[in-house]
C-alpha positions in Angstrom: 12.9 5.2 -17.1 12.4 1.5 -17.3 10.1 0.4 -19.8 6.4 -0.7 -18.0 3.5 -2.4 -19.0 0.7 -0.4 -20.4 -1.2 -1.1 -17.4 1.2 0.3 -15.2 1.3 3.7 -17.0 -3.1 3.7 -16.7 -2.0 3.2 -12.7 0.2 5.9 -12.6 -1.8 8.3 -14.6 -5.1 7.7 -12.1 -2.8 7.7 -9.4 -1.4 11.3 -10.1 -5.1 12.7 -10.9 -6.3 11.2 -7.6 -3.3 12.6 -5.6 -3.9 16.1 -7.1 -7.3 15.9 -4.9 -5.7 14.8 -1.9 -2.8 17.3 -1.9 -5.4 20.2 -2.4 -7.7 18.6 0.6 -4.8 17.9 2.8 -3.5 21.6 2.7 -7.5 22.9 3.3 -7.8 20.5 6.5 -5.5 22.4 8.6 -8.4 25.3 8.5 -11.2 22.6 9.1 -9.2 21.8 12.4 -10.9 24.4 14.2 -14.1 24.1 13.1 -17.8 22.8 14.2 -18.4 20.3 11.8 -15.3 18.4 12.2 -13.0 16.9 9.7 -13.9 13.3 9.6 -16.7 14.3 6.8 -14.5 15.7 4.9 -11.9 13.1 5.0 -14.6 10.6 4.0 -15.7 13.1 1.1 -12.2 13.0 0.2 -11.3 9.3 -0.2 -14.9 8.9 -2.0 -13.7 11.4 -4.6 -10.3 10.1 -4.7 -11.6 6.4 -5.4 -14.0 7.9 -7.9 -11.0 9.9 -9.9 -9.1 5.9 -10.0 -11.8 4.0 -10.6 -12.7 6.3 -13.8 -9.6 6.6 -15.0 -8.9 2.4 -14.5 -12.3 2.2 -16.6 -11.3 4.1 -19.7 -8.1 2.4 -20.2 -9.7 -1.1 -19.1 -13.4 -1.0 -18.7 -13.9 -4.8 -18.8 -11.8 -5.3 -15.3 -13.3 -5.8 -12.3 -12.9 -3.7 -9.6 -12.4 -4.6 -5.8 -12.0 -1.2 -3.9 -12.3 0.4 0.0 -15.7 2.8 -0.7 -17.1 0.6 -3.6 -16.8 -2.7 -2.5 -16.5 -5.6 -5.2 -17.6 -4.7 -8.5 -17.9 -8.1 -11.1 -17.4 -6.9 -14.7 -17.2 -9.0 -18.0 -13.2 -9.7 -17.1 -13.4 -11.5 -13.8 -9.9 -12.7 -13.9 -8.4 -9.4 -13.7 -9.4 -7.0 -11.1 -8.2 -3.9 -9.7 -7.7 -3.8 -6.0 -7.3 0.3 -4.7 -7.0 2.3 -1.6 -7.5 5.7 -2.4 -6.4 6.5 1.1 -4.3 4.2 3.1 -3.7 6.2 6.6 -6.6 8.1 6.4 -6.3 8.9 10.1 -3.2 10.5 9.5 -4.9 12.3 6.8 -7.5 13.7 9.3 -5.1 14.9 11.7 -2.6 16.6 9.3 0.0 14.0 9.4 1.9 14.0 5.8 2.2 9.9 6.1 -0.6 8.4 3.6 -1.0 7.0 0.7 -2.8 6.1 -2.5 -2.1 2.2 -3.5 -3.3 0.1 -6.7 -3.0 -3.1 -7.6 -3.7 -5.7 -10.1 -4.3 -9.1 -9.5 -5.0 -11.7 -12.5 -5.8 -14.9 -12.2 -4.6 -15.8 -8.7 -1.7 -13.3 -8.2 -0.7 -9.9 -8.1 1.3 -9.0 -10.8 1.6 -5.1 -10.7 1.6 -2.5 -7.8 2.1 1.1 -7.3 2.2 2.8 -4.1 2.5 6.5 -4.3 2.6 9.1 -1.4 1.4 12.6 -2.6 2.7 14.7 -0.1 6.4 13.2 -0.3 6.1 12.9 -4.0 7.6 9.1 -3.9 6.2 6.5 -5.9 6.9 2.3 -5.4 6.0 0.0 -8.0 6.9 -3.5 -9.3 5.3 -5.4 -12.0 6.2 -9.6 -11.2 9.1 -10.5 -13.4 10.2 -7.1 -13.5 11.4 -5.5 -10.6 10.6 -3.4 -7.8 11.2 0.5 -7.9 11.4 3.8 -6.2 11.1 7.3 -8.4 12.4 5.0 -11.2 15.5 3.4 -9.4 15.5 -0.2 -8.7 14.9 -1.4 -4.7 15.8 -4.0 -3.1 14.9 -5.4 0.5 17.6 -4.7 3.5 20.5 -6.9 3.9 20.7 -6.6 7.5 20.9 -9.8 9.2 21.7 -8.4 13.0 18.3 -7.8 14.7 19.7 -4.7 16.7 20.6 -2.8 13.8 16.9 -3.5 12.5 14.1 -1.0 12.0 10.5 -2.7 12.0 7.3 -1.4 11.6 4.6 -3.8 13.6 1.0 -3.6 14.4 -1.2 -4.7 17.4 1.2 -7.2 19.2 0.1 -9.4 22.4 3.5 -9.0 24.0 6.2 -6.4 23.7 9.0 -7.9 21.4 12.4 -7.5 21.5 12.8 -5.0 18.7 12.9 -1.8 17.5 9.8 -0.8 15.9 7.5 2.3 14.8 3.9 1.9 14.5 2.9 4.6 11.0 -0.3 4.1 10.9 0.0 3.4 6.8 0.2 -0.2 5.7 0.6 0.2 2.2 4.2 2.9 3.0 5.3 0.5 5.6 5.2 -2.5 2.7 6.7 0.0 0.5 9.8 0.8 3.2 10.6 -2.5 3.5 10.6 -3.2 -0.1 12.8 0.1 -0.4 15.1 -1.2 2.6 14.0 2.0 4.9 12.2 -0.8 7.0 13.3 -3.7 7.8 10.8 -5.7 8.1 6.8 -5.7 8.9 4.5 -7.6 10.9 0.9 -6.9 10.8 -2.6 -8.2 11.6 -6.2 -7.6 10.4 -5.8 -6.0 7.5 -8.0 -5.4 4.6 -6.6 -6.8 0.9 -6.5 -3.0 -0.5 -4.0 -2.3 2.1 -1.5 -4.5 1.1 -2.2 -6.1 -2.3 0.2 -3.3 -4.3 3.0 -4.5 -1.5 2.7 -8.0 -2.2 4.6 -8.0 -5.5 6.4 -5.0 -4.2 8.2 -7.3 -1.6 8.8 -9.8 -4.5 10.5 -8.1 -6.6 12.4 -6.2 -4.1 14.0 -10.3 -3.1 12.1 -9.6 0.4 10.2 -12.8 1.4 5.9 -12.4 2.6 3.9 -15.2 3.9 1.3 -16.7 1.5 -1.7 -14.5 1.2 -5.0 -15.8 0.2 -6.2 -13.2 -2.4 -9.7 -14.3 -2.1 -9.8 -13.1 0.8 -10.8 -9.5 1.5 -10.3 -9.0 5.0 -8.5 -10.2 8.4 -5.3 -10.4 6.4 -1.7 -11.1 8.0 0.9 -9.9 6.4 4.5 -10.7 7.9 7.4 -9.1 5.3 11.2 -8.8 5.4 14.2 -9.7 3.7 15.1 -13.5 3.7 18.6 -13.6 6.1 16.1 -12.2 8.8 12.9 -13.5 8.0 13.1 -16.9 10.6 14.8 -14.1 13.3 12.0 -11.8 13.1 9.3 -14.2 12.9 10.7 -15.6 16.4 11.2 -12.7 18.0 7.2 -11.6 17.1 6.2 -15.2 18.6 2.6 -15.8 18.0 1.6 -12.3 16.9 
């Protein structure tokens, strides 16, 4: 394993108690499909407990950081230039519906930048994470972004879009994975709108590391994010083909 940064290894240890919630309330969904009282409660339940496992686990290791999460909102603590961003669900409707595509994504952003993020899907069992200056990885290999530089061989994953571009792409429904394909090179790019900081924060250094390019995100802000990510021989093609997304 490469060697990571103490905080890392508190991520990845909240991460994995967190996901051992989510696998067991994933596989007891399919029998709340047919009943009365729906799922939706009990996805919300879920992602409350989730964030609760995280943001406890963060604490002990680090209880002066402050804490900007999906359930909890913003949460100032003595350290105000480090904060922990989370999503203890990113693609919760896929979670509601049985859908194996979600994920759990931290991030830490000091100062003015995100220097660590972990990404980890449960169900698959596959973990992403960079730390700035250090790399991006998958399951402990290095990533990097594609190195496609023909649009027709590309594979994108785009949200909302005004007009129909001229490209292959897949709408997941999970931000925080799609960030993490690209990094990984399953994706070769991503173009999204409206998007909440906790959805793509852990992505941010992801791309970076992985020598993918993302536009410049202001991390003070917490929502209506735009996020456009690829690698850099088809970043200018891409962005022209989206047009004013």
């Amino acid at each position: 394993m490469n060697s990571i940064s103490a905080n890392l290894n508190v991520m990845i240890k909240a991460c994995e108690k967190a996901s051992k919630i989510l696998i067991r309330d994933f596989g007891e969904l399919e029998k709340l499909q047919v009943s009365k009282k729906g799922p939706r409660d009990f996805v919300t339940n879920s992602d409350v407990k989730a964030e609760k496992i995280i943001i406890e686990e963060l604490k002990k290791a680090r209880p002066n950081y402050s804490i900007i999460s999906e359930e909890s909102g913003v949460e100032k603590n003595k350290d105000i230039s480090n904060s922990w961003i989370i999503d203890p669900i990113d693609g919760t409707i896929n979670f509601l519906h049985g859908i194996p595509h979600f994920a759990i994504s931290i991030a830490l952003k000091s100062d003015d930048e995100i220097i660590c993020g972990l990404i980890f899907d449960p169900i698959k069992d596959e973990m992403f994470y960079a730390e700035k200056n250090n790399g991006a990885f998958f399951n402990n290999q290095r990533i990097r972004v594609s190195k496609k530089n023909n649009l027709d061989e590309c594979l994108f994953a785009v949200g909302k879009l005004k007009n129909e571009p001229g490209l292959t792409y897949r709408r997941s429904g999970c931000a925080a994975l799609d960030i993490a394909y690209v990094a990984s090179g399953r994706l070769d790019g991503y173009a999204q709108s409206n998007l909440n900081l906790w959805d793509i924060a852990a992505g941010i250094v992801l791309i970076k590391e992985a020598g993918g390019l993302i536009n410049d995100i202001d991390l003070n802000s917490i929502k209506n994010i735009k996020v456009l990510a690829s690698s850099v021989e088809i970043n200018a093609k891409f962005i022209e083909k989206l047009g004013n997304f």
